[in-house]
C-alpha positions, 0 to 999 in steps of 0.5 A: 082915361087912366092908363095902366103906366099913369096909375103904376106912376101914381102909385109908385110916388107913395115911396120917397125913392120915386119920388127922388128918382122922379123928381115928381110929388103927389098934390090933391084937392081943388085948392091945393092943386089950384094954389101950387099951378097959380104959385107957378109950380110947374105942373105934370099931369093934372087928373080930374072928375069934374069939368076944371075952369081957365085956371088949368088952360095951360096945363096938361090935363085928363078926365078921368071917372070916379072909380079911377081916382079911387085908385090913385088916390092917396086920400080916405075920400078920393078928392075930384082932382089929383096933380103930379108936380115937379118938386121945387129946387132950391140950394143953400144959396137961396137962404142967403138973403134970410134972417130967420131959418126954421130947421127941423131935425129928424122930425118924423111925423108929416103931420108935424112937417106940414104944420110947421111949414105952413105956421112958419110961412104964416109968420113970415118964413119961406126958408126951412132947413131940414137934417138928414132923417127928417120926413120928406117934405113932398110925401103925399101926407106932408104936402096935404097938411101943408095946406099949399105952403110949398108952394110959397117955401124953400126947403133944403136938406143937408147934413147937420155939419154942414148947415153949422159950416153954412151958418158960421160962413153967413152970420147965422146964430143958432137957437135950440128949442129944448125944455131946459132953455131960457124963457121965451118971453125974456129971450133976446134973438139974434139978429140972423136965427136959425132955430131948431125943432127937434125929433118928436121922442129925442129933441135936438141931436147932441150936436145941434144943442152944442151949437147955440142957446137953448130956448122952451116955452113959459108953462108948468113943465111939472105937469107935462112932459113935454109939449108936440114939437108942432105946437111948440114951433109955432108958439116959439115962431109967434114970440120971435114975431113978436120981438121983431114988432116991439 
């Protein structure tokens, strides 16, 4: 049964203050609740419709009916199961070991947020930097279309002066993703990268573009003004793969 204080919570986490105040976020869909409860993610509240397997036995779980989970739902087509976690916690310590960090700066759209996280994770890299102003990586849309990425990822957020500070004390170099930088194909990338994807409508802040090269995609920019910063993260993400494996 859902009580009226379970579903007032559900709701709530749809604002990134609860969410921070919490400390909770919103997962649905077997797979993806499946995915983060199997990656040790710790787990809150489980809600379900259906019957669930041995997977759940050590987690919290209530059966709800369908006209229930079409209130809590944040979904179009309410999913059987629905799972409040505790958000991962990681600190600038946990990248010290990386050599490739993908920061994003004020990316806004979720959609670009979870597509990236998971592009990244699929090429390798689980450390992802964000600036202030960037979407929250646990909003309800963010962590569906991350297609469980979170689960394996560690996502830190700082002001952009203080991730340059970082990246001077640790070796890290910077490389820009801007229209107006060197062909990804010549480029040669530093041994210890952190790349930058930057806000959908403004690229990279000021700031950001004076700490290293820039780097853009071989195309007919003459055609098109630009390119999704999701699509051009993850064809920059596949070139730095492929520098690693020549």
């Amino acid at each position: 049964m859902l009580t009226k204080n379970s579903e007032k919570l559900i709701r709530s986490l749809a604002q990134r203050k609860n969410r921070k105040k919490t400390g909770l976020f919103v997962a649905e869909g077997m797979k993806l609740v499946r995915d983060f409860v199997s990656a040790g993610i710790s787990a809150d509240i489980v809600y379900h419709v259906d019957e669930l397997g041995e997977d759940f036995r050590d987690v919290r779980c209530v059966q709800i009916s369908e006209a229930e989970m079409k209130r809590i739902t944040f979904l179009e087509t309410p999913s059987p199961v629905l799972a409040l976690f505790e958000q991962p916690s990681f600190g600038v310590e946990d990248f010290q070991q990386a050599n490739f960090i993908l920061l994003l700066d004020r990316v806004q759209d979720p959609g670009n947020m979870g597509t990236l996280s998971r592009t990244a994770l699929w090429y390798g890299v689980d450390c992802v930097a964000t600036t202030v102003g960037t979407v929250d990586p646990f909003s309800p849309k963010v962590v569906q279309s991350s297609m469980s990425a979170h689960a394996f990822s560690r996502i830190v957020q700082l002001e952009e002066e203080q991730w340059a500070t970082w990246a001077g004390e640790n070796g890290f170099s910077w490389v820009i993703a801007d229209m107006h930088g060197e062909d990804s194909r010549n480029f040669n990338w530093p041994e210890k990268t952190i790349l930058v994807l930057g806000n959908e409508g403004q690229g990279p802040s000021a700031f950001l573009k004076e700490q290293g090269p820039a780097i853009t995609l071989a195309g007919d920019a003459s055609k098109m003004e630009s390119l999704n910063v999701a699509v051009s993260g993850a064809t920059l993400l596949y070139a730095h793969a492929c520098s690693i494996g020549s």
